[in-house]
C-alpha positions in Angstrom: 24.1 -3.1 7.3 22.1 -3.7 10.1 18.3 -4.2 10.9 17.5 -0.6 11.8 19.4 0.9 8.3 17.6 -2.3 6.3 14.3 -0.8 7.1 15.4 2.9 6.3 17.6 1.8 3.0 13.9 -0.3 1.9 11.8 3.1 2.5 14.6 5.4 0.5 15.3 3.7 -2.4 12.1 4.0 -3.7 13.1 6.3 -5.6 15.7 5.5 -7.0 16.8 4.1 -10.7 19.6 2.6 -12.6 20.7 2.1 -15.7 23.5 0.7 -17.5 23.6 3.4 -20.7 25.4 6.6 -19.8 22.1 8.6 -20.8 21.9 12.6 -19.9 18.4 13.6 -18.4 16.5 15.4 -20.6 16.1 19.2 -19.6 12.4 18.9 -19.1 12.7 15.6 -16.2 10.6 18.0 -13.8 7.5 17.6 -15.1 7.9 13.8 -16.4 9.0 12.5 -12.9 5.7 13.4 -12.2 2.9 10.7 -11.5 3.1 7.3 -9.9 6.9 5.0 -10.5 7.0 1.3 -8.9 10.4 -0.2 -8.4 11.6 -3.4 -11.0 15.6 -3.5 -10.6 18.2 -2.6 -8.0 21.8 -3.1 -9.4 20.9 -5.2 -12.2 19.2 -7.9 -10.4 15.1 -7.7 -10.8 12.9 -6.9 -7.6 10.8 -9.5 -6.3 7.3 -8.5 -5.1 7.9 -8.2 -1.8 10.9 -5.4 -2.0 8.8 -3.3 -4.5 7.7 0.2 -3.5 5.6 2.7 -5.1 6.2 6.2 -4.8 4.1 9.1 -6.3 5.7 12.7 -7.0 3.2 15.7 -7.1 3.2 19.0 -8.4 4.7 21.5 -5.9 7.0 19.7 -3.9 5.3 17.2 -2.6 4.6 13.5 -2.5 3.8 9.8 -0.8 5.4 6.4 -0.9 4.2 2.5 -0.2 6.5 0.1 0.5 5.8 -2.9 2.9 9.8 -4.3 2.7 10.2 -7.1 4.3 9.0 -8.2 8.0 9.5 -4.6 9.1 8.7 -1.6 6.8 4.8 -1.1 6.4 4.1 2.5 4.6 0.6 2.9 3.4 1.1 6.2 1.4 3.3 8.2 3.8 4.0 12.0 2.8 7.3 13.5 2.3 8.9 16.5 0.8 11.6 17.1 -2.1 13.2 19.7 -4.3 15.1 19.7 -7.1 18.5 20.7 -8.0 19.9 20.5 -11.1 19.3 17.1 -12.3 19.1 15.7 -8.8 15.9 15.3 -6.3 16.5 15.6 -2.5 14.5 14.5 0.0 15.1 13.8 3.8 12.8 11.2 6.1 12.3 11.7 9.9 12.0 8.5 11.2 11.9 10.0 14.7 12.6 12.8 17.0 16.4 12.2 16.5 17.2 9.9 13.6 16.8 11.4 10.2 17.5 9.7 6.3 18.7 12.1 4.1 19.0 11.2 0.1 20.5 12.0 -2.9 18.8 11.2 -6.3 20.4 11.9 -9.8 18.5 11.2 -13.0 20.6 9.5 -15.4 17.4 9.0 -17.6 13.8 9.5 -17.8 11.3 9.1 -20.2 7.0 8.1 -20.5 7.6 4.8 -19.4 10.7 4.4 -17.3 13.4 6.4 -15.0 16.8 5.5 -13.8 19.1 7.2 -11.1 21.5 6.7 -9.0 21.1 7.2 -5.2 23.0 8.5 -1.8 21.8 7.5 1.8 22.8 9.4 4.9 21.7 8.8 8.0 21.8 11.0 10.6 21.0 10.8 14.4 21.2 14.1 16.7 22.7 15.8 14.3 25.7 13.5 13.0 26.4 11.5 9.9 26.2 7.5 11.2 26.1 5.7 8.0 26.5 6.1 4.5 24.8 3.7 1.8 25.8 4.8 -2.1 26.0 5.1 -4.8 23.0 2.6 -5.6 21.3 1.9 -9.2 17.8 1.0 -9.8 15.2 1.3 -12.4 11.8 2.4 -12.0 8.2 2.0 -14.1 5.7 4.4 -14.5 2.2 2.8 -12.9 -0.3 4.2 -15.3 -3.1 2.4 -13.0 -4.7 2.6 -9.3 -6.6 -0.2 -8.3 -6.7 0.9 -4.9 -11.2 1.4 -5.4 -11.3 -1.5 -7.8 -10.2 -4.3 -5.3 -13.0 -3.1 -2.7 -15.7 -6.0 -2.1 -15.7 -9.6 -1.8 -13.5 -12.0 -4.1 -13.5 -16.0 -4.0 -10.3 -17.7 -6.2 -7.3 -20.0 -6.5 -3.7 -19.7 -7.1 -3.3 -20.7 -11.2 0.6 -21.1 -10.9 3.2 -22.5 -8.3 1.6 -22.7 -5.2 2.9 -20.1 -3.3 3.9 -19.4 0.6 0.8 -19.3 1.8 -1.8 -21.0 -0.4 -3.1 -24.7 -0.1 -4.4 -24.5 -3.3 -8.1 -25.0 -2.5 -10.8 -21.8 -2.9 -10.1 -18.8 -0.9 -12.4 -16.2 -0.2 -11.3 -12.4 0.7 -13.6 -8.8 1.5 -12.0 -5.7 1.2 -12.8 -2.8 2.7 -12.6 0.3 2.6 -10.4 0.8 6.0 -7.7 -0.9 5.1 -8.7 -4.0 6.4 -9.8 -7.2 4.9 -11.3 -10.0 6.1 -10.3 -13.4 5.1 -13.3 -16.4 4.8 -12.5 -20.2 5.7 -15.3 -22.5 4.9 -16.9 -24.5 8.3 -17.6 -28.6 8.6 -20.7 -27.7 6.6 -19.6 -26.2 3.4 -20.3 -22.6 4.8 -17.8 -19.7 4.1 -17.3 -17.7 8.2 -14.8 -15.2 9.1 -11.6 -16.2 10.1 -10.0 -15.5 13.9 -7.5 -14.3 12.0 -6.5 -10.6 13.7 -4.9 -7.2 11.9 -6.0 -8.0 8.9 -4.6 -5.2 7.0 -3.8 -4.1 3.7 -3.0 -1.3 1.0 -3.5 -0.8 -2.5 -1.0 1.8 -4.0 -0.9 1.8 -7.8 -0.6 -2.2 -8.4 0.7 -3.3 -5.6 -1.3 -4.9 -3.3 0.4 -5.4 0.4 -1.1 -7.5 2.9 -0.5 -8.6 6.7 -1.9 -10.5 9.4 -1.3 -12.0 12.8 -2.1 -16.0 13.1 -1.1 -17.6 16.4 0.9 -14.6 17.8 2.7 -14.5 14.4 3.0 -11.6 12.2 2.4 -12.4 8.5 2.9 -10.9 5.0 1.9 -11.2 1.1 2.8 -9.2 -1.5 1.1 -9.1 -5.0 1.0 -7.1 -8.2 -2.6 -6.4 -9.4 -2.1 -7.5 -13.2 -6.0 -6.9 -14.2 -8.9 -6.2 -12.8 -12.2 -6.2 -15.5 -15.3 -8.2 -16.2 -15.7 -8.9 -12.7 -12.5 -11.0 -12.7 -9.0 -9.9 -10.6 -6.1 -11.3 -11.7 -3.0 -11.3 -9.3 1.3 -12.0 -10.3 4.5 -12.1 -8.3 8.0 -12.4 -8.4 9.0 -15.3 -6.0 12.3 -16.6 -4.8 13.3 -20.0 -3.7 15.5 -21.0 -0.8 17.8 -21.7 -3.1 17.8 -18.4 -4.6 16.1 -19.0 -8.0 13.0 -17.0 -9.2 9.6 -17.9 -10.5 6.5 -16.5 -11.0 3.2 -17.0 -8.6 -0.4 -16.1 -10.1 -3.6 -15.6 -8.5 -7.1 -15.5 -10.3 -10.5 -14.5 -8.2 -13.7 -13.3 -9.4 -16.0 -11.1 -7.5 -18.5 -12.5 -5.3 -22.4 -10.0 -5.5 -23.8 -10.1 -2.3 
């Protein structure tokens, strides 16, 4: 699969499940897909931070995923529409005036806590089929939190695990507003914290995740967290990391909020 279907597949399968018990969904899955799901497992294998999505399914039709995939998807609540069938959901993206993702979803279980399905990708441009991605499995998790008003204002912390991608290790010092943006504090000669020339500093909130880019030197960079608490004044951050050599582990963040 290519670049271009990469980015589609990443902003369709968030809604998708799997499962490996041959489970019937139960007659009432209409009104318990509703709410807010985040992605955890594609085919077995867990999702690490960074290919998570969020999506949230409303009454009447209607409803809005997050997903920042990648170097290339960046979906900040985007709407879209779906209808039911049975025990299936369809929904189709335009991506543009020509180019089109339209996706099968059948519930193979659902219940409070999680959902599972099985998926079918087609993508269509002026009209015609040109790929085909399916039948895919992933499991889902209901988000029972927003954090997206929570996170707003200034935080100072440190990473408390592996040090991840990004992080030196030393204090780091973050605002969040309420635009989207962020801006990101380094400390001068003198001990003082100043803005960074950091530019697009953006991020989103949807549910847990937190989703963040910005450009440094001409190049485009990303971080993706999971909001595990935020109480007392004090957030805490997680993620799901993977090595170059393809093993796992687990980053985590700790910041407490700075009164100005």
């Amino acid at each position: 699969m290519n670049k271009l279907f990469a980015i589609f597949a990443a902003t369709c399968i968030i809604f998708i499940g799997c499962s490996n018990r041959n489970i019937n969904p139960q007659a009432n899955f209409q009104e318990k897909i509703l709410g807010k799901w985040i992605s955890v497992e594609e085919d077995g294998v867990l999702h690490t931070t960074n290919k998570k999505s969020v999506y949230t399914l409303k009454e009447g039709g209607k409803g809005s995923f997050s997903t920042a995939y990648g170097d290339y998807a960046w979906h900040d609540g985007s709407d879209f529409y779906y209808k039911i069938e049975g025990n299936s959901i369809f929904w189709t993206i335009s991506e543009n005036d020509s180019l089109q993702i339209s996706v099968k979803h059948t519930i193979r279980s659902i219940n409070d806590r999680e959902m599972s399905t099985l998926t079918d990708l087609n993508f269509i441009k002026s009209g015609h089929v040109i790929n085909t991605t399916g039948p895919i499995s992933m499991r889902y998790t209901r988000v029972s939190v927003d954090y997206s008003t929570d996170i707003l204002g200034l935080w100072q912390g440190k990473v408390t695990s592996k040090i991840s991608k990004f992080d030196d290790g030393e204090i780091h010092r973050w605002e969040y507003k309420n635009d989207g943006t962020y801006i990101y504090y380094v400390q001068d000669n003198e001990g003082n914290w100043v803005a960074s020339e950091d530019f697009v500093n953006d991020y989103f909130v949807d549910g847990q995740l937190l989703c963040t880019r910005w450009v440094d030197n001409g190049e485009e960079n990303r971080e993706w967290w999971e909001i595990e608490s935020i109480e007392n004044g004090i957030m805490k951050w997680k993620a799901l990391r993977k090595n170059q050599d393809g093993s796992t582990y687990t980053a985590s963040f700790e910041m407490t909020k700075i009164e100005e």
